[in-house]
N, CA, C and O atoms as a GROMACS GRO file, in nm:
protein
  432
    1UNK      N    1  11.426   6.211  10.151
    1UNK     CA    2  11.343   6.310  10.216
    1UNK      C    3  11.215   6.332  10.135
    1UNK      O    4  11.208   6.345  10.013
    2UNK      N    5  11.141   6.334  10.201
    2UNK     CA    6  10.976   6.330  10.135
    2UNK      C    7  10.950   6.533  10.073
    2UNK      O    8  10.974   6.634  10.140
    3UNK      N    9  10.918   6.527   9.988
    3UNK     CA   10  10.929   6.636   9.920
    3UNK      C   11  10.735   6.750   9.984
    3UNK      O   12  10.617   6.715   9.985
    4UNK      N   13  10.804   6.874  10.023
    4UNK     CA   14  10.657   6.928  10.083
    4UNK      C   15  10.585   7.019  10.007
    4UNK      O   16  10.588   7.003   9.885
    5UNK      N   17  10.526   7.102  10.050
    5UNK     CA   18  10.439   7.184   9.950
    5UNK      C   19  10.444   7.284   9.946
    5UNK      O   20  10.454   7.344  10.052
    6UNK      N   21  10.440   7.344   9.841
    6UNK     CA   22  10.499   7.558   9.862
    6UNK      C   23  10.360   7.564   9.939
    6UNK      O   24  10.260   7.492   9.930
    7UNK      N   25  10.396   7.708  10.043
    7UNK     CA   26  10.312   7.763  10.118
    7UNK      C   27  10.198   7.827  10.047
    7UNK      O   28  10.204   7.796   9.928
    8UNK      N   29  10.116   7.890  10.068
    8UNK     CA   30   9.997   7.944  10.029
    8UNK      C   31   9.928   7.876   9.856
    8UNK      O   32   9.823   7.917   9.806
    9UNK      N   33   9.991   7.801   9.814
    9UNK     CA   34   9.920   7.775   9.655
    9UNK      C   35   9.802   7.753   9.628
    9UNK      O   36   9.766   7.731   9.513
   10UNK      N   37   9.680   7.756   9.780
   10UNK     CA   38   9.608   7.685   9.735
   10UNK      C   39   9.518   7.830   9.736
   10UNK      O   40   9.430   7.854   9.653
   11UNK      N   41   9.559   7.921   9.846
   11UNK     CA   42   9.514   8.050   9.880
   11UNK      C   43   9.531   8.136   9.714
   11UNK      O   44   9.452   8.224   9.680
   12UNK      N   45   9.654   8.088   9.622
   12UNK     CA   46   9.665   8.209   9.518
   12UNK      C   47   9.594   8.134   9.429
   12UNK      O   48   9.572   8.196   9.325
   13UNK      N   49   9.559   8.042   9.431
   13UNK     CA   50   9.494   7.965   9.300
   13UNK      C   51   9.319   8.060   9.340
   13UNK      O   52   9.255   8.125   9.257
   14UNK      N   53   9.284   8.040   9.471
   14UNK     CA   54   9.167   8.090   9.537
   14UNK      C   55   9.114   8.258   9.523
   14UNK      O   56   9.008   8.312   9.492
   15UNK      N   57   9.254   8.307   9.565
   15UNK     CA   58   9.231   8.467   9.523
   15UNK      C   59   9.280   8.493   9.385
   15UNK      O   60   9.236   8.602   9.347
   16UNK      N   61   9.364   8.427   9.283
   16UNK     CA   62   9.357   8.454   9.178
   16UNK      C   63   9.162   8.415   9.079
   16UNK      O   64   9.121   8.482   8.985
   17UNK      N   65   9.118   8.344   9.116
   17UNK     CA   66   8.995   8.298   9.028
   17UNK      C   67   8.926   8.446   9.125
   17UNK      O   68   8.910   8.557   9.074
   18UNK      N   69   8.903   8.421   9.232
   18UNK     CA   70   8.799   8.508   9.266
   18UNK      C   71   8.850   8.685   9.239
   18UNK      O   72   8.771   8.772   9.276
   19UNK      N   73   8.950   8.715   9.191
   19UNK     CA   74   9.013   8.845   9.113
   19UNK      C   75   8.961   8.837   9.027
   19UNK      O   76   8.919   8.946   8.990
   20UNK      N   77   8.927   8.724   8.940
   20UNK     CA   78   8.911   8.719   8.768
   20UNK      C   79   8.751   8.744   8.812
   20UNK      O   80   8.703   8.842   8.756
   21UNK      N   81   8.663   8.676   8.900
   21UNK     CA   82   8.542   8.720   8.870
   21UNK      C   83   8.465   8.834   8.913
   21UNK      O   84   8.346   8.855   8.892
   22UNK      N   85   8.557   8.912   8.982
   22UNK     CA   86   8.521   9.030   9.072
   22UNK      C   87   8.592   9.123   8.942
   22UNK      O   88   8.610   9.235   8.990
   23UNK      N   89   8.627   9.121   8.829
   23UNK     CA   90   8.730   9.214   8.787
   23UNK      C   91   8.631   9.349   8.719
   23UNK      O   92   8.651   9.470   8.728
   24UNK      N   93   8.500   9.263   8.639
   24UNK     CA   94   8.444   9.336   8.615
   24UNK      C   95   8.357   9.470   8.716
   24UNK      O   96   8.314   9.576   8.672
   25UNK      N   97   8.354   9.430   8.831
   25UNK     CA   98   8.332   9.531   8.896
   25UNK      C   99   8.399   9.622   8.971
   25UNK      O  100   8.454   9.620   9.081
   26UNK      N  101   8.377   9.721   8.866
   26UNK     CA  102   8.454   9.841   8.885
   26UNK      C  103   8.588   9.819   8.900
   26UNK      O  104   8.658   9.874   8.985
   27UNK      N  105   8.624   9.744   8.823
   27UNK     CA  106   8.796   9.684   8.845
   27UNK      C  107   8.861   9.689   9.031
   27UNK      O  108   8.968   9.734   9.070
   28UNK      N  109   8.729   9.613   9.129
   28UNK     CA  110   8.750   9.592   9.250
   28UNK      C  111   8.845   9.416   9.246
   28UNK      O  112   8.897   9.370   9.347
   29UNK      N  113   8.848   9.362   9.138
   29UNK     CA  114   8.964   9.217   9.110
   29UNK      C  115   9.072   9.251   9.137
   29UNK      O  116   9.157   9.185   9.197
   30UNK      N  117   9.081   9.362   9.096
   30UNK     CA  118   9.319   9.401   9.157
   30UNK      C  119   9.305   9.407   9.243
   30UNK      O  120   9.379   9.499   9.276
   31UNK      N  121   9.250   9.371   9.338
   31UNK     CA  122   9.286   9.374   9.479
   31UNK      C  123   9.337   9.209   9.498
   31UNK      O  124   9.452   9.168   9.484
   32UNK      N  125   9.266   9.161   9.520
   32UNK     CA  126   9.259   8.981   9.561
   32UNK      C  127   9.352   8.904   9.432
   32UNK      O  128   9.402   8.792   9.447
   33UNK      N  129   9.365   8.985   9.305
   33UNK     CA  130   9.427   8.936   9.230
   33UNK      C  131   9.612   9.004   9.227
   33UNK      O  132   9.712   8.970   9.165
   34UNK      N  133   9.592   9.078   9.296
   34UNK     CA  134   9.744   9.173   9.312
   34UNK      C  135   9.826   9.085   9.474
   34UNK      O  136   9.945   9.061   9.490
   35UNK      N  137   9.724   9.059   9.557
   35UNK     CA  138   9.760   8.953   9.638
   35UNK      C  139   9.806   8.817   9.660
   35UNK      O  140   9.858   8.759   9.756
   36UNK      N  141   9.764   8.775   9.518
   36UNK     CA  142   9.786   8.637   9.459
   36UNK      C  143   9.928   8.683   9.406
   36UNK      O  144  10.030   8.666   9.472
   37UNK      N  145   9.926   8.746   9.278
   37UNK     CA  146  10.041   8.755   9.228
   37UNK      C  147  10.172   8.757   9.273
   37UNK      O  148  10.277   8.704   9.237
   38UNK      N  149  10.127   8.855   9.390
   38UNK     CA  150  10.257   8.894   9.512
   38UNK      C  151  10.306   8.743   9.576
   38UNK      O  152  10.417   8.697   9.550
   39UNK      N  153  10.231   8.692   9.640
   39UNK     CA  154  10.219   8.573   9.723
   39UNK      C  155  10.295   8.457   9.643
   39UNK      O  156  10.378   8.387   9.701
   40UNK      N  157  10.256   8.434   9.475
   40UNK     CA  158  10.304   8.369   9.383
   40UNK      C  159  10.468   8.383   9.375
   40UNK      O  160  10.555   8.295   9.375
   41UNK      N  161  10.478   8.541   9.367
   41UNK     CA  162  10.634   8.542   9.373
   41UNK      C  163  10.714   8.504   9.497
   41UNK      O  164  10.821   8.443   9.495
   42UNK      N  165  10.644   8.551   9.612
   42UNK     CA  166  10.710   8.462   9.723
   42UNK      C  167  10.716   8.324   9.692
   42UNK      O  168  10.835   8.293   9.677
   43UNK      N  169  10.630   8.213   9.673
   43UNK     CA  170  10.676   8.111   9.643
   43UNK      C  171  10.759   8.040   9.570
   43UNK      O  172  10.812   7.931   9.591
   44UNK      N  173  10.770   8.162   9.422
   44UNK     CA  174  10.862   8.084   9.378
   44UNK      C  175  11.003   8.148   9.410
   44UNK      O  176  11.096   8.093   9.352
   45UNK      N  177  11.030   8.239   9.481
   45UNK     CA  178  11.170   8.260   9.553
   45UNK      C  179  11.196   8.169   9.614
   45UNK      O  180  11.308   8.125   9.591
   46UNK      N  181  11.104   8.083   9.732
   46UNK     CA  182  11.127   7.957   9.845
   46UNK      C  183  11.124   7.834   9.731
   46UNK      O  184  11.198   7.738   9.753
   47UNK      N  185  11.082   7.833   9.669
   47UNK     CA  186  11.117   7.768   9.537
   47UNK      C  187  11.260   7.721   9.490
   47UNK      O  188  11.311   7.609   9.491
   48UNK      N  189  11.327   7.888   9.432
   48UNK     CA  190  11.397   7.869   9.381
   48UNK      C  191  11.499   7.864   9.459
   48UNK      O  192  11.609   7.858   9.404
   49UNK      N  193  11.491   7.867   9.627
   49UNK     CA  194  11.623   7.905   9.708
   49UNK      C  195  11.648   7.731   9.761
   49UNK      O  196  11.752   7.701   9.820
   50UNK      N  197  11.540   7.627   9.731
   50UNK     CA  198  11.593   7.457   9.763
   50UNK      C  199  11.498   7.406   9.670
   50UNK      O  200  11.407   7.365   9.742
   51UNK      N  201  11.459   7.381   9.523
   51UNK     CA  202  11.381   7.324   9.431
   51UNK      C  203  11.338   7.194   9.465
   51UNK      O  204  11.217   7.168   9.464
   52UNK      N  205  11.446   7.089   9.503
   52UNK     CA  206  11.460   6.972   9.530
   52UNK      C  207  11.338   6.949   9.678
   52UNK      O  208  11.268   6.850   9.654
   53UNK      N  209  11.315   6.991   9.767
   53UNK     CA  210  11.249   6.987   9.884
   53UNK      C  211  11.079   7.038   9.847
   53UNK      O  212  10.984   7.026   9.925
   54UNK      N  213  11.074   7.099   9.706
   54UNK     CA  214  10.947   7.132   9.699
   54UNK      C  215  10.859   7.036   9.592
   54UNK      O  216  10.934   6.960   9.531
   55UNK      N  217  10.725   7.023   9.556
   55UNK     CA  218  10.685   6.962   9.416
   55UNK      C  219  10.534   7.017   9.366
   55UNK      O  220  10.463   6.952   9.289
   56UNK      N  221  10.504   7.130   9.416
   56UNK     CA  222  10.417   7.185   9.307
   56UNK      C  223  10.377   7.342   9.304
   56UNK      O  224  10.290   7.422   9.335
   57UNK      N  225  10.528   7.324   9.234
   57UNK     CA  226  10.546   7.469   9.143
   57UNK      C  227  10.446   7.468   9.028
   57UNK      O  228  10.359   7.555   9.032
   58UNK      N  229  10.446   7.424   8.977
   58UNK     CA  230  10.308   7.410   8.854
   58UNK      C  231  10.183   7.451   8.927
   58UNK      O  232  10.131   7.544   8.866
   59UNK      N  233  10.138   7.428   8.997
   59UNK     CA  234  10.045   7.503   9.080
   59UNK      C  235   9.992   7.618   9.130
   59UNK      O  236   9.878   7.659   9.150
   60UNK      N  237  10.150   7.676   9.153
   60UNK     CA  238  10.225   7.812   9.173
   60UNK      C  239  10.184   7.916   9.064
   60UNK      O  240  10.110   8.014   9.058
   61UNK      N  241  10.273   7.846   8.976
   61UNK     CA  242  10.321   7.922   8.830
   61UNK      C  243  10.135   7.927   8.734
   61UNK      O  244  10.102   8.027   8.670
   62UNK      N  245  10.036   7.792   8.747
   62UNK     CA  246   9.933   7.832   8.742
   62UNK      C  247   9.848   7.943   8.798
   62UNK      O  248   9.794   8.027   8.726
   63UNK      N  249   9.837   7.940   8.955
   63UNK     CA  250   9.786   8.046   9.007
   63UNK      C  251   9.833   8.212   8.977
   63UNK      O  252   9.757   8.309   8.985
   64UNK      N  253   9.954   8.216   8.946
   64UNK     CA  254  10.016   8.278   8.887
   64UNK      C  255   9.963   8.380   8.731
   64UNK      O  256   9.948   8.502   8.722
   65UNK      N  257   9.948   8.291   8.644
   65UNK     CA  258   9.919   8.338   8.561
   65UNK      C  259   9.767   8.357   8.581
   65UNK      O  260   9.745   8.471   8.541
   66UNK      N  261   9.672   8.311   8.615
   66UNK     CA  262   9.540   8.312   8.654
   66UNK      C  263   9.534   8.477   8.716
   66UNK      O  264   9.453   8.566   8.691
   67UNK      N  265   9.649   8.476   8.801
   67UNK     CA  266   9.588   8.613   8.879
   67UNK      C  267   9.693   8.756   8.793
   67UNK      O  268   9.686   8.879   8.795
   68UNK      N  269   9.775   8.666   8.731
   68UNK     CA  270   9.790   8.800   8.591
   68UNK      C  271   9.719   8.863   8.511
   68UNK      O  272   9.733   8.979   8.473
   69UNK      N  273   9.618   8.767   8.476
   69UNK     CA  274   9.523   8.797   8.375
   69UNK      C  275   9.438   8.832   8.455
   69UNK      O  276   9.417   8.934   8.390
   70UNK      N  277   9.350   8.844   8.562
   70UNK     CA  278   9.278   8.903   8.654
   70UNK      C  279   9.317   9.006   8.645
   70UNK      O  280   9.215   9.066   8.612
   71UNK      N  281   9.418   9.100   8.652
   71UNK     CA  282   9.538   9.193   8.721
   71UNK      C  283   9.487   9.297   8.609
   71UNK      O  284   9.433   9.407   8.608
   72UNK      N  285   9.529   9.212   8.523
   72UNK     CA  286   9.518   9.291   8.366
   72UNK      C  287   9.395   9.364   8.323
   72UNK      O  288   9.379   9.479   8.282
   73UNK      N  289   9.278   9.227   8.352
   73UNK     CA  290   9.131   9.274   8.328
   73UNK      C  291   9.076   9.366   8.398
   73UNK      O  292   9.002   9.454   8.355
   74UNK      N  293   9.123   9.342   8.548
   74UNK     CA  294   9.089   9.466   8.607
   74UNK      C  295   9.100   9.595   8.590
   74UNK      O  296   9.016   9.683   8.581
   75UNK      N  297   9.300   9.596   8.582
   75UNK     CA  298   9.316   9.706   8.515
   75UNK      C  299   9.284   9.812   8.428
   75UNK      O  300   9.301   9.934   8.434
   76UNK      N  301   9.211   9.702   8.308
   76UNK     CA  302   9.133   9.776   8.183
   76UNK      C  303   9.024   9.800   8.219
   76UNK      O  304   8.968   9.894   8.164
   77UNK      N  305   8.942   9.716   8.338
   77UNK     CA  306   8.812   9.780   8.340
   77UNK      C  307   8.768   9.923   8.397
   77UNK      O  308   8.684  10.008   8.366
   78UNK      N  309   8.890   9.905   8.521
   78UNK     CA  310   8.915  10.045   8.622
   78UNK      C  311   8.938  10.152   8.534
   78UNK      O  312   8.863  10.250   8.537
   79UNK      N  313   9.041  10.144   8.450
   79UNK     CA  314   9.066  10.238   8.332
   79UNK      C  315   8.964  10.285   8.275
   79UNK      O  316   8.976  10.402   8.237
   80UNK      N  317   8.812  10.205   8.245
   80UNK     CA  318   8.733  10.230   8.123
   80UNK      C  319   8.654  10.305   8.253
   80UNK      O  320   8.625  10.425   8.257
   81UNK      N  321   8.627  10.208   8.354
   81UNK     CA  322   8.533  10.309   8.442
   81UNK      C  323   8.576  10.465   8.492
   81UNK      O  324   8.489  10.540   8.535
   82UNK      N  325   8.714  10.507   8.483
   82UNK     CA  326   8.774  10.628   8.492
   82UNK      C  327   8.775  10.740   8.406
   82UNK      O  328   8.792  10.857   8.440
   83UNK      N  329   8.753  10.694   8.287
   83UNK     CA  330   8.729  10.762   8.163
   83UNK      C  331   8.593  10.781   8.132
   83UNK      O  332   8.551  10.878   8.069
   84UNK      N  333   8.523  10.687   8.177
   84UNK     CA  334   8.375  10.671   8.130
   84UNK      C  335   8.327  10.824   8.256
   84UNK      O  336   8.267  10.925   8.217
   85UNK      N  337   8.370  10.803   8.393
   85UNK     CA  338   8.328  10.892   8.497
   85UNK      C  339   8.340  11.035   8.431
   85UNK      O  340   8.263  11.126   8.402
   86UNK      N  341   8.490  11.004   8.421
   86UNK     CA  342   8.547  11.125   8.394
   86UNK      C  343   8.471  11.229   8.264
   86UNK      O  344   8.441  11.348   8.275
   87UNK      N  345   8.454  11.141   8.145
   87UNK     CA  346   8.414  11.228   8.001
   87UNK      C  347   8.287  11.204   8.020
   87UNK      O  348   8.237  11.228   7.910
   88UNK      N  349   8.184  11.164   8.109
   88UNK     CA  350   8.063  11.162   8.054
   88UNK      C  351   7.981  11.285   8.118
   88UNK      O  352   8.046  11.353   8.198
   89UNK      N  353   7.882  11.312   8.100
   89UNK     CA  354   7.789  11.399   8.149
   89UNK      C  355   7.725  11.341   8.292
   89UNK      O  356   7.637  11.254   8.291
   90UNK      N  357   7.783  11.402   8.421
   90UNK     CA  358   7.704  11.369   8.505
   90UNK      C  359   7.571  11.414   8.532
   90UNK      O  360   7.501  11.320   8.571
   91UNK      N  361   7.544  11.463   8.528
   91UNK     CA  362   7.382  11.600   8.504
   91UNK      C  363   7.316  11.488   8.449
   91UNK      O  364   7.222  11.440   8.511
   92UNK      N  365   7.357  11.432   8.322
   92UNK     CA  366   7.233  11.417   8.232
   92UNK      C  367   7.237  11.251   8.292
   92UNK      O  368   7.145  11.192   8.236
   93UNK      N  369   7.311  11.157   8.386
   93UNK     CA  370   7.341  11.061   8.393
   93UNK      C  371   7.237  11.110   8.537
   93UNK      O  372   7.127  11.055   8.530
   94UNK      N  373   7.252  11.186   8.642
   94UNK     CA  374   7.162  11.186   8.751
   94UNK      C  375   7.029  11.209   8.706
   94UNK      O  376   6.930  11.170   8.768
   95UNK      N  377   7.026  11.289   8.570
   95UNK     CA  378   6.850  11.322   8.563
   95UNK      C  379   6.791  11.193   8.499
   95UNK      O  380   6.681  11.152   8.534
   96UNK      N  381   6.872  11.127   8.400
   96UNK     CA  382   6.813  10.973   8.372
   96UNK      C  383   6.760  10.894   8.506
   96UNK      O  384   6.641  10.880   8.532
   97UNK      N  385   6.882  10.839   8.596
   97UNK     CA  386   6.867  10.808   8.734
   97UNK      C  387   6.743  10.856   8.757
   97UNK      O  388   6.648  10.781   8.734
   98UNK      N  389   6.718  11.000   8.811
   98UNK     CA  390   6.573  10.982   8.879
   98UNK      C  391   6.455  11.003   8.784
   98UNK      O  392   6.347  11.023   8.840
   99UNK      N  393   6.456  11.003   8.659
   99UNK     CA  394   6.379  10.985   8.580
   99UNK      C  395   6.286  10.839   8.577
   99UNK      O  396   6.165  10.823   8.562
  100UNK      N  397   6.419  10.722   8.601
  100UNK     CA  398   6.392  10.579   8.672
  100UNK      C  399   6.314  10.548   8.760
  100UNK      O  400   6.225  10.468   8.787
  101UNK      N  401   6.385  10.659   8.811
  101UNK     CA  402   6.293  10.615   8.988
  101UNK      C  403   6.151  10.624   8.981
  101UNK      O  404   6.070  10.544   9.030
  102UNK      N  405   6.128  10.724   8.918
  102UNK     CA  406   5.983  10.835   8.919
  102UNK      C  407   5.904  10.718   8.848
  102UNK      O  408   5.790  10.702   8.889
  103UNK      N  409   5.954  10.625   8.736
  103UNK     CA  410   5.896  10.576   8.680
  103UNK      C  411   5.810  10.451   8.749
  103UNK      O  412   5.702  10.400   8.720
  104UNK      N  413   5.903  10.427   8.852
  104UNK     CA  414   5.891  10.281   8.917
  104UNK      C  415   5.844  10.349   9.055
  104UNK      O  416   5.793  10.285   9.147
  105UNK      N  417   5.860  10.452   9.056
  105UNK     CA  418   5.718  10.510   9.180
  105UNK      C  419   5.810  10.547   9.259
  105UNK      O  420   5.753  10.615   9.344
  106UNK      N  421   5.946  10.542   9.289
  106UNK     CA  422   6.015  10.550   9.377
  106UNK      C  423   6.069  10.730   9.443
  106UNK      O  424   6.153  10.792   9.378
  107UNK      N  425   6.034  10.766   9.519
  107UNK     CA  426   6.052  10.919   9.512
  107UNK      C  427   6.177  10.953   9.634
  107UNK      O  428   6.172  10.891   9.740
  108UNK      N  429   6.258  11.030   9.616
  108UNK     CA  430   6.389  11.056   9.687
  108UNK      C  431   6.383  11.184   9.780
  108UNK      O  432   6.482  11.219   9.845
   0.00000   0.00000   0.00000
């Protein structure tokens, strides 16, 4: 019997990279990278429920870790942007803002 291909691997390899490069913003990567991960574990359940009928788990288990570490980065960035919101001075962060504007002619 000719051996086939886990379902989606090519989709988590796809949303795991594009998690990793979206992560820095505003930790918006856990999304596409929390989708991968999920998706990853489905495969390797259909995986592990007939091994013999499948052949690229390595693929899997790559995309896998790709969208862990996405997962992660995001995590920390969302974190830093939550803290950063949270403890900083908004006042003095809007009067910089239109201090900008004014400079570059721009009036609100």
């Amino acid at each position: 019997m000719e051996q086939q291909k886990l379902p989606n691997s090519t989709l988590i390899i796809v949303l795991g990279i594009f998690g990793y490069l979206c992560c820095c913003f505003a930790g918006l990567g856990i999304i596409p990278s929390t989708i991968a991960f999920y998706l990853a574990i489905k495969s390797e359940k259909i995986f592990g429920e007939n091994p013999e009928l499948y052949d690229n788990i390595k693929l899997i288990k790559t995309g896998k870790i790709v969208a862990l570490i996405a997962m992660i980065l995001s995590a920390i960035v969302l974190i830093r942007w939550i803290y950063v919101i949270s403890t900083g001075d908004w006042d003095a962060m809007m009067e910089q803002s239109r201090e900008i504007l004014e400079q570059y002619g721009i009036e609100e």
